[in-house]
C-alpha positions as a Markdown table, in Angstrom:
| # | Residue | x | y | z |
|---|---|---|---|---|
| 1 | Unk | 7.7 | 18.2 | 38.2 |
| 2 | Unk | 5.3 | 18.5 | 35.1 |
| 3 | Unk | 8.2 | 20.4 | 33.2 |
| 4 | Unk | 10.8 | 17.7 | 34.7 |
| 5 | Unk | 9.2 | 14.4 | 32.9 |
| 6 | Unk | 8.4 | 16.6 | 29.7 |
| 7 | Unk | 12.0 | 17.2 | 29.4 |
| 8 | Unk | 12.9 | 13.6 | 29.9 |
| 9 | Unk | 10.5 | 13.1 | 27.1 |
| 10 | Unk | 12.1 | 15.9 | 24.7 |
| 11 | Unk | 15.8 | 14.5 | 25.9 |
| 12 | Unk | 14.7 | 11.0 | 24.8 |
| 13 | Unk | 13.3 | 12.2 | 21.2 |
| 14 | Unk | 16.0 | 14.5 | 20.7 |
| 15 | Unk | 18.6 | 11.3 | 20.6 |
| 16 | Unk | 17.0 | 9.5 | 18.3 |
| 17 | Unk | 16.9 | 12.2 | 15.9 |
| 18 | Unk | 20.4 | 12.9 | 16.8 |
| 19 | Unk | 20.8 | 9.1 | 16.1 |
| 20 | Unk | 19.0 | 9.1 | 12.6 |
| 21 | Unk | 21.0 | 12.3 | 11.6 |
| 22 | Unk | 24.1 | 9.9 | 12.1 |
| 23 | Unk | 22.4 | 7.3 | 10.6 |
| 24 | Unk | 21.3 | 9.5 | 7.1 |
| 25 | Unk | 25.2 | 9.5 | 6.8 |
| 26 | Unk | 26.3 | 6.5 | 6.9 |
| 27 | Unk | 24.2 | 5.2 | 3.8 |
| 28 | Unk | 26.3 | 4.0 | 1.0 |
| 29 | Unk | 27.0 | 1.4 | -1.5 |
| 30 | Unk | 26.5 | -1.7 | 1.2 |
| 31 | Unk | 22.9 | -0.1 | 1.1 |
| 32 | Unk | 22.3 | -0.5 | -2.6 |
| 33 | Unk | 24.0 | -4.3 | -2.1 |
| 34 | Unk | 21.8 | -5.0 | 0.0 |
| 35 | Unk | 18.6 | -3.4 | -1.7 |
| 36 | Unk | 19.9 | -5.6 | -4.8 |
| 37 | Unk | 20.0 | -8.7 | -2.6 |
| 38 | Unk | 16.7 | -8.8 | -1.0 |
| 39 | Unk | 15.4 | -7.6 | -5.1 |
| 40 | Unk | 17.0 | -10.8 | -6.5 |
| 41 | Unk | 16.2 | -13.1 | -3.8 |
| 42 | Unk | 13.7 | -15.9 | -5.3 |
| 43 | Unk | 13.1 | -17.8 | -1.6 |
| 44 | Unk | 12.3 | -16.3 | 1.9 |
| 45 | Unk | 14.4 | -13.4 | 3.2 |
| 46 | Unk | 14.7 | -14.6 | 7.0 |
| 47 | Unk | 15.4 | -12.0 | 9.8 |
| 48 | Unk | 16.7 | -12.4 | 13.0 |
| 49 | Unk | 18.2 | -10.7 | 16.3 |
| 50 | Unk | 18.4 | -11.2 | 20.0 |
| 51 | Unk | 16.5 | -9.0 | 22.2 |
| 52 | Unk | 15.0 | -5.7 | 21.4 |
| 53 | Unk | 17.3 | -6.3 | 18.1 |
| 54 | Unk | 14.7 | -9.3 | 17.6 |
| 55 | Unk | 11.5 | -7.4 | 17.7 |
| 56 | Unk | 12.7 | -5.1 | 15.4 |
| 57 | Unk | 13.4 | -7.6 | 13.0 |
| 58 | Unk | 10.2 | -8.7 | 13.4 |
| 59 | Unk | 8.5 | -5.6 | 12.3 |
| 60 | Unk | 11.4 | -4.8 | 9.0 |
| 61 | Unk | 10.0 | -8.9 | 8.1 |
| 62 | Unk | 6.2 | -8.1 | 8.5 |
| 63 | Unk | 6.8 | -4.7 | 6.3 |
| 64 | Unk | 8.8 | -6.6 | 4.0 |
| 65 | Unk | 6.2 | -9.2 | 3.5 |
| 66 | Unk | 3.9 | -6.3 | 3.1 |
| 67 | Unk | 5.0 | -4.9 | 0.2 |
| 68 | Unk | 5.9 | -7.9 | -1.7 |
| 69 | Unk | 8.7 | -9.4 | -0.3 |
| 70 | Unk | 8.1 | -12.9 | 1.3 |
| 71 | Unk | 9.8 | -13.2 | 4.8 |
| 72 | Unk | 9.6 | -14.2 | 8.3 |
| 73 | Unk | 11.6 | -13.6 | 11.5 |
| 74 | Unk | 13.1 | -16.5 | 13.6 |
| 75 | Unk | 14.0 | -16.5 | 17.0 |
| 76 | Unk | 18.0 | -16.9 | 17.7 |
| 77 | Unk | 17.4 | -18.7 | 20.5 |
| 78 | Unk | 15.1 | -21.5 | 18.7 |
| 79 | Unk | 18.2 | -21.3 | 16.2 |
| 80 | Unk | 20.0 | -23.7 | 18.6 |
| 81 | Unk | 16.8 | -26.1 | 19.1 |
| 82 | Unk | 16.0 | -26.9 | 15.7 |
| 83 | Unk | 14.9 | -23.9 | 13.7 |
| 84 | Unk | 18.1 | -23.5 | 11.4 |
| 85 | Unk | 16.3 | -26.0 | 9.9 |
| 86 | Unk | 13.8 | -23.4 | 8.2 |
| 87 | Unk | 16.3 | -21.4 | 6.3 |
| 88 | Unk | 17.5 | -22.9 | 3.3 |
| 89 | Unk | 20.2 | -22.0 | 0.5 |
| 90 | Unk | 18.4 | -19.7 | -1.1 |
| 91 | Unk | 16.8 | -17.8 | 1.6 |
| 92 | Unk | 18.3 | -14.5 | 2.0 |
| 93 | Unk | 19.4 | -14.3 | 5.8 |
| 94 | Unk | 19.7 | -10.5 | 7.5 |
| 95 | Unk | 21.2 | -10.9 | 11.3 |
| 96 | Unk | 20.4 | -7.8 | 13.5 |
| 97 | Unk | 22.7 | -6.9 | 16.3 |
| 98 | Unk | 24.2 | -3.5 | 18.0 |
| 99 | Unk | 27.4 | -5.2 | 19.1 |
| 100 | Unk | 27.6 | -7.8 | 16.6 |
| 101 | Unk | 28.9 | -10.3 | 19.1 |
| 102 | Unk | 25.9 | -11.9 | 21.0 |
| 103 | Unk | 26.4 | -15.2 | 21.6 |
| 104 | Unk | 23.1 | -16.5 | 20.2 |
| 105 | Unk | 23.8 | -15.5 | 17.0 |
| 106 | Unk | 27.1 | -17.7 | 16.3 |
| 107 | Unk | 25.7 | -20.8 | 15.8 |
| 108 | Unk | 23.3 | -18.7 | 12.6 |
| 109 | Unk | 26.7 | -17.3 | 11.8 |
| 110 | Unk | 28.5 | -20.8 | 11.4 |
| 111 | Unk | 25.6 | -22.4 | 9.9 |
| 112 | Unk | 24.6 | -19.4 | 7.4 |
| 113 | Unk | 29.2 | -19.9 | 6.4 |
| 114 | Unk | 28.4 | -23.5 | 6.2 |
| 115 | Unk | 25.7 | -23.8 | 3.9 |
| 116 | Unk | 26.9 | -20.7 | 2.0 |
| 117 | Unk | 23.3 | -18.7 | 2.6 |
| 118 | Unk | 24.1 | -14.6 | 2.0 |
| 119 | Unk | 24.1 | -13.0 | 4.9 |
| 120 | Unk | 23.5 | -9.4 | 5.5 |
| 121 | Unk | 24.4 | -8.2 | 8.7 |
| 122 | Unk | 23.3 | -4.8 | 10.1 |
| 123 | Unk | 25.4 | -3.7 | 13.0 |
| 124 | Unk | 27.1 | -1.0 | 15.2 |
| 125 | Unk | 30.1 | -2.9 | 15.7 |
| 126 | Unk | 32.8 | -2.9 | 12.9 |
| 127 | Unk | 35.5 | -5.6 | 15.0 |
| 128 | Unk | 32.4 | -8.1 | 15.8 |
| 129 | Unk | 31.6 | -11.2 | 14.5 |
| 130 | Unk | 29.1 | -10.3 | 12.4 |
| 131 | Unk | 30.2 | -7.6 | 10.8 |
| 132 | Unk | 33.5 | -10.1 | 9.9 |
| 133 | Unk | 30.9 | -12.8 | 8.9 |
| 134 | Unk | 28.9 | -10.8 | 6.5 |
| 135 | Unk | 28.3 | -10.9 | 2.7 |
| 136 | Unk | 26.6 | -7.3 | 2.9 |
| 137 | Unk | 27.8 | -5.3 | 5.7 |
| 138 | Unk | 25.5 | -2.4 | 6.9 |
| 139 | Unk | 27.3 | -0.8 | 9.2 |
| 140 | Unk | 25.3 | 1.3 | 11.5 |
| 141 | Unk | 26.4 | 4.3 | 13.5 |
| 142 | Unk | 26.7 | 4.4 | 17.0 |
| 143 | Unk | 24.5 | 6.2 | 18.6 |
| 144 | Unk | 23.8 | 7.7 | 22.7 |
| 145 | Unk | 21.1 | 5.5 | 24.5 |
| 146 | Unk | 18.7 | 7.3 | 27.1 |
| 147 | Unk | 18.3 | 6.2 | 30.6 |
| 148 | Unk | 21.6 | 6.2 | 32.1 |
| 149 | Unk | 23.0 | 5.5 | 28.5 |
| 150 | Unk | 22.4 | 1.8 | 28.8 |
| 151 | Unk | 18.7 | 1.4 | 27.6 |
| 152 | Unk | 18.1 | 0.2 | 23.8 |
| 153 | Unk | 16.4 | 3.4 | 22.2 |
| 154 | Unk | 18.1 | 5.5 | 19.9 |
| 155 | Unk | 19.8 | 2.2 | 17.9 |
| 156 | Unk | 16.8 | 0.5 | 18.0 |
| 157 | Unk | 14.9 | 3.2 | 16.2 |
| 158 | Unk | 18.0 | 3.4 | 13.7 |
| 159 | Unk | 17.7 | -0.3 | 13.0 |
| 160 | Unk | 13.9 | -0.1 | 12.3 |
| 161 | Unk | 14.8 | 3.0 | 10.3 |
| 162 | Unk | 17.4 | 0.9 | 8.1 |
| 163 | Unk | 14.8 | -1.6 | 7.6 |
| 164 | Unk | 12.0 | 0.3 | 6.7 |
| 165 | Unk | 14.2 | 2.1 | 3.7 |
| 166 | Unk | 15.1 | -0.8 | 2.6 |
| 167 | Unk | 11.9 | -2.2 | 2.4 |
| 168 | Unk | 10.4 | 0.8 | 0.5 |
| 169 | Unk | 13.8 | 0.8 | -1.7 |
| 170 | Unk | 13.0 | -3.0 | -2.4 |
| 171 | Unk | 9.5 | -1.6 | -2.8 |
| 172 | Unk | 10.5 | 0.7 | -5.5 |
| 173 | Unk | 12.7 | -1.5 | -7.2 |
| 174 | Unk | 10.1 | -4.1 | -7.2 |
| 175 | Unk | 7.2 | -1.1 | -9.2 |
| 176 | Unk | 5.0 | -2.5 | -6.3 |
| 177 | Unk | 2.0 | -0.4 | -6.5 |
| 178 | Unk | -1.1 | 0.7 | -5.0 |
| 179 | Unk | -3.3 | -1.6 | -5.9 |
| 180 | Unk | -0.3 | -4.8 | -5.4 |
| 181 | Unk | -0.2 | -3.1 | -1.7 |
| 182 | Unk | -4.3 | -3.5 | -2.1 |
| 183 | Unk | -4.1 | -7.1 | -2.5 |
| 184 | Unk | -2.2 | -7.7 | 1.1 |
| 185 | Unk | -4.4 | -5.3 | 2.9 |
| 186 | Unk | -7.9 | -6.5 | 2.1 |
| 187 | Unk | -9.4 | -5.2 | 5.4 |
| 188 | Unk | -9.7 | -2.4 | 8.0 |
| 189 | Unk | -8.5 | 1.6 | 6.8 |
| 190 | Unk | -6.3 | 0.9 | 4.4 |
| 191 | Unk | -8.2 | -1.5 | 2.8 |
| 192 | Unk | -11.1 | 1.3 | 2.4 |
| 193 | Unk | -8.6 | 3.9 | 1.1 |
| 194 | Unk | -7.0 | 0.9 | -1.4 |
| 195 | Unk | -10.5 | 0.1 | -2.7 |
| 196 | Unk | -11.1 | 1.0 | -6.6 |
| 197 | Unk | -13.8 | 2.3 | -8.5 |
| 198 | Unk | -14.3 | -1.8 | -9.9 |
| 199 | Unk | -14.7 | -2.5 | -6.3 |
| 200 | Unk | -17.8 | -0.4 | -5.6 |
| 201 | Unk | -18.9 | 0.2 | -9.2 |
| 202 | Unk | -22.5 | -1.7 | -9.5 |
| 203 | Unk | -22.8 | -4.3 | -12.7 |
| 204 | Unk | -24.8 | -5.9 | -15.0 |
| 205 | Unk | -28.3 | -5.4 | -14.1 |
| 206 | Unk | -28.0 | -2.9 | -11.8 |
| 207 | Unk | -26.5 | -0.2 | -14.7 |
| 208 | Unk | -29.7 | 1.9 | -15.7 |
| 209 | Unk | -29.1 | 1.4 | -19.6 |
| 210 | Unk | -31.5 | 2.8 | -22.3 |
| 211 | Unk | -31.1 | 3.4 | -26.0 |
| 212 | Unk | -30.6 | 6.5 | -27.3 |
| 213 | Unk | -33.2 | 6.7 | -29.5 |
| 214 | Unk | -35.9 | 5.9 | -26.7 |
| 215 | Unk | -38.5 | 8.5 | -25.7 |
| 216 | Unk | -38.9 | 10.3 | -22.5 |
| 217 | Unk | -41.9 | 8.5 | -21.2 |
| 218 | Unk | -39.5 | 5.1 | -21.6 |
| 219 | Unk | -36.7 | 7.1 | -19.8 |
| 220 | Unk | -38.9 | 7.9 | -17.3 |
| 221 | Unk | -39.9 | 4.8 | -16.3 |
| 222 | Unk | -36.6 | 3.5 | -16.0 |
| 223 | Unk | -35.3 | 6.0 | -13.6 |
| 224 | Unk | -37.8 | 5.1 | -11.3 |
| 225 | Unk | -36.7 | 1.2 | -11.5 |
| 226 | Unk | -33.2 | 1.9 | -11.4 |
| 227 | Unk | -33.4 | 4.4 | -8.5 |
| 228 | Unk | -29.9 | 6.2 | -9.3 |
| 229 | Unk | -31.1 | 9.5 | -11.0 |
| 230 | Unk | -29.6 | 8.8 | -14.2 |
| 231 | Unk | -29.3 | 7.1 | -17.4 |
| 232 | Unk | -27.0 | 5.6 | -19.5 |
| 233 | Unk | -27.3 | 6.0 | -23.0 |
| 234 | Unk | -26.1 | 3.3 | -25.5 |
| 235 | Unk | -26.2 | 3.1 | -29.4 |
| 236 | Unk | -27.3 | 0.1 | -31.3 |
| 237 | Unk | -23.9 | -1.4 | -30.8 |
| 238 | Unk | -24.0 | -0.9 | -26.9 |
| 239 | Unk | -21.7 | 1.8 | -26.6 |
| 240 | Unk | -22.2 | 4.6 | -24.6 |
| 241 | Unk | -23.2 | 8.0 | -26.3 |
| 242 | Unk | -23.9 | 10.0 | -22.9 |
| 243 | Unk | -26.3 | 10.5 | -19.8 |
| 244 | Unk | -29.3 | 11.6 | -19.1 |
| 245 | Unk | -30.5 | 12.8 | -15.3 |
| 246 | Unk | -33.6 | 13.3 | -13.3 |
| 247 | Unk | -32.0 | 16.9 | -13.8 |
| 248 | Unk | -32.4 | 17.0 | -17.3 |
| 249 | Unk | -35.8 | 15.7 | -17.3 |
| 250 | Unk | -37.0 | 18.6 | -14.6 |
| 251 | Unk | -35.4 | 21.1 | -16.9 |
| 252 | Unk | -36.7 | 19.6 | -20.1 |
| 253 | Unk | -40.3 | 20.0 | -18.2 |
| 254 | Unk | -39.9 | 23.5 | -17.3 |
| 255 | Unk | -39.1 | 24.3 | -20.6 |
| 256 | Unk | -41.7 | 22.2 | -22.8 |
| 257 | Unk | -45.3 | 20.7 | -22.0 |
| 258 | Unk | -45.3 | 17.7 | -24.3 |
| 259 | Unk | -42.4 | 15.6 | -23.9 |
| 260 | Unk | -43.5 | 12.0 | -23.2 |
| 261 | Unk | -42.5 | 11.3 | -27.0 |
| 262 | Unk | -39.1 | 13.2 | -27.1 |
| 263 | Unk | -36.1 | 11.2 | -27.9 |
| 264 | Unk | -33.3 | 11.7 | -25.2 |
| 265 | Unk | -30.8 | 11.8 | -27.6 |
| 266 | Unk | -31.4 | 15.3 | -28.1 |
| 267 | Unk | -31.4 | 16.5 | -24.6 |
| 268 | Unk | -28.9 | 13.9 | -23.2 |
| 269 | Unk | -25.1 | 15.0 | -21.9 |
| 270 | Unk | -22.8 | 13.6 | -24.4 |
| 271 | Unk | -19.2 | 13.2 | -23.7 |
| 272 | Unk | -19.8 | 12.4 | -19.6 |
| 273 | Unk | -17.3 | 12.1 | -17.1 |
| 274 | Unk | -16.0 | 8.2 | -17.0 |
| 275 | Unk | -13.8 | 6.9 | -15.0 |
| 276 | Unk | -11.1 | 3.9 | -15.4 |
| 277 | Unk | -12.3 | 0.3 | -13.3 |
| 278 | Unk | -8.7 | 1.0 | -11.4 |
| 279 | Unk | -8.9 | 4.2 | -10.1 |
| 280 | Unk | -8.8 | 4.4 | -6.6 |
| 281 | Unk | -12.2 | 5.3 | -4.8 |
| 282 | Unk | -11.0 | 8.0 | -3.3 |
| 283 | Unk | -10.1 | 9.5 | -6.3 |
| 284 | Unk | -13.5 | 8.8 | -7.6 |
| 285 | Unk | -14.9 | 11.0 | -4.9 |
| 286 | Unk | -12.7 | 13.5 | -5.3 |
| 287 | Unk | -13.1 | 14.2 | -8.5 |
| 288 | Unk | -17.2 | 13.9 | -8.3 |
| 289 | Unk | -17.0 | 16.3 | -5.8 |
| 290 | Unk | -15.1 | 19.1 | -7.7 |
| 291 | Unk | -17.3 | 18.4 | -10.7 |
| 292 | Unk | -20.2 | 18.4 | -9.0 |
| 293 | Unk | -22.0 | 15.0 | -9.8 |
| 294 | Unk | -23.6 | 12.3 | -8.5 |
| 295 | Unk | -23.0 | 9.7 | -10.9 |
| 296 | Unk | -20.3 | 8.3 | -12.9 |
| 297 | Unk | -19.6 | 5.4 | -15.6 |
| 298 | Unk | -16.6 | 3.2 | -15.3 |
| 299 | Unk | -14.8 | 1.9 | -18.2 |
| 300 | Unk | -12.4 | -0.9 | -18.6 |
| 301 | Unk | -8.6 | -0.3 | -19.8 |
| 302 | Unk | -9.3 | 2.1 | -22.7 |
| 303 | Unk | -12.3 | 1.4 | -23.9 |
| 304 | Unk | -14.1 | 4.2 | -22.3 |
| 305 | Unk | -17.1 | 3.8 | -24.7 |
| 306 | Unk | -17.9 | 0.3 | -23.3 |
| 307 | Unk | -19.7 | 0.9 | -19.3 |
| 308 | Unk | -19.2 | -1.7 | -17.2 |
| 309 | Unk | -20.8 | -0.7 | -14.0 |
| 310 | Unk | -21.8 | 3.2 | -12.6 |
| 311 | Unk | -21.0 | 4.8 | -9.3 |
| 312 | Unk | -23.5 | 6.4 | -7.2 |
| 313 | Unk | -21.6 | 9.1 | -4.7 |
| 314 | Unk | -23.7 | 8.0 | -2.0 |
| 315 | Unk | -22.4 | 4.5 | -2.4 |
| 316 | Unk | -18.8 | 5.9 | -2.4 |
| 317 | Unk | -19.7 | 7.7 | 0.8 |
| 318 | Unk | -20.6 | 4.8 | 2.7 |
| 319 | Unk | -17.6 | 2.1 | 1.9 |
| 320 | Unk | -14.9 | 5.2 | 2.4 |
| 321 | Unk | -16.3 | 6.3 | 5.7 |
């Protein structure tokens, strides 16, 4: 019985990938049309579909938004209650549908013809209605269904597979980048693995600064305000000439008795490892970890003589975990 319902599981899969090998095909020009269309749209691309079809244009419209693209489903039966209303002539209008011919989308059909919005249909069907009505025809293969070859499976995963590369192809076209995708997904995991090194880095009068040309008994004192293990070093013009760590000191000591009036420009790191306000945290860690350090300055643009803020590790431990 155990190996029974496994099978049904593996049968089920194995259509769909069956479906998307079909699917892989079939992409051509209407694909980069359409990829052009959504790119040049300057309103609200609007999907829609009955059914199953409709959920997955909910999902291809939330990804859509997510990378940059303003949209928003509708519902094709609210279509004939009032909600035609919300698509204008500049909206971009994509119509989901395996046979093409569901009744409930007609009335978008006429009123998309009527008010001459582009419409991009993505359909199985190449004698419907939609496919006929259609600016940008993305015509999808058609695929076997599991359970008793009636239930919507294997063409609903094709049609959230079409929308998902067209989003990422719109993505592409659009540069939208890792830290554009940061700006819609504030919260949660992948807000953590979005966050930069400017988002963590402490500022102002939390960056343990000291000139050069100080003495160890000043430096001293200082690390045990600031608390981080480290130093920044600045010239007279506030620019940063290295670092100097409760490591240094402890080897400075082993090495001399007096050393209260040292200057720790002469036993500072020059050149440290900086990194850009923009990098992603993750990064940060990463390469702390490889170069096995504790603490690192962040620059702005290219100015990587000017620190802005420093990174403890321990800080970048607790926001990425």
């Amino acid at each position: 019985m155990k190996n029974e319902i496994k099978n049904i599981g593996v049968d089920v899969i194995d259509l769909q990938i069956k479906g998307l090998k079909k699917l892989k095909n079939s992409i051509n020009k209407s694909f980069n049309d359409a990829v052009n269309a959504i790119f040049k749209c300057k309103s609200k691309v609007i999907i829609c579909g009955v059914g199953k079809s409709g959920i997955i244009a909910s999902k291809i419209s939330a990804t859509l938004s997510s990378v940059g693209t303003p949209s928003f489903p509708i519902s094709a039966s609210d279509c004939s209650h009032g909600d035609l209303g919300r698509i204008t002539k500049n909206d971009l209008l994509i119509l989901i549908s395996y046979s093409g011919n569901t009744s409930e989308l007609r009335n978008i059909i006429k009123y998309a013809k009527s008010t001459k919005v582009k419409l991009i249909g993505i359909v199985s069907n190449k004698d419907s209605v939609l496919y006929k009505s259609s600016n940008i025809k993305l015509l999808l293969p058609k695929v076997k269904e599991s359970g008793l070859g009636i239930v919507p499976t294997s063409s609903t995963t094709n049609q959230l597979s079409i929308g998902d590369a067209l989003a990422i192809a719109v993505m592409n076209k659009n540069r939208f980048g890792k830290l554009d995708f940061k700006k819609f997904h504030p919260s949660g995991s992948l807000g953590n693995k979005l966050k930069t090194a400017g988002d963590l880095m402490l500022t102002k009068g939390k960056i343990p600064f000291i000139n050069e040309n100080q003495v160890i008994r000043n430096a001293l004192k200082i690390i045990n305000i600031k608390r981080l293990g480290f130093l920044v070093a600045i010239n007279n013009e506030g620019l940063t000439t290295g670092i100097f760590t409760d490591g240094d000191l402890k080897r400075l000591m082993q090495k001399k008795r007096n050393i209260e009036n040292l200057k720790i420009k002469s036993f500072m790191t020059r050149s440290p490892y900086v990194v850009e306000e923009e990098m992603l945290a993750s990064d940060v860690l990463h390469q702390m970890n490889r170069k096995k350090i504790t603490n690192v300055c962040v620059y702005k643009k290219n100015n990587k003589k000017k620190t802005i803020g420093v990174i403890h590790i321990h800080n970048l431990l607790n926001n990425l975990s």
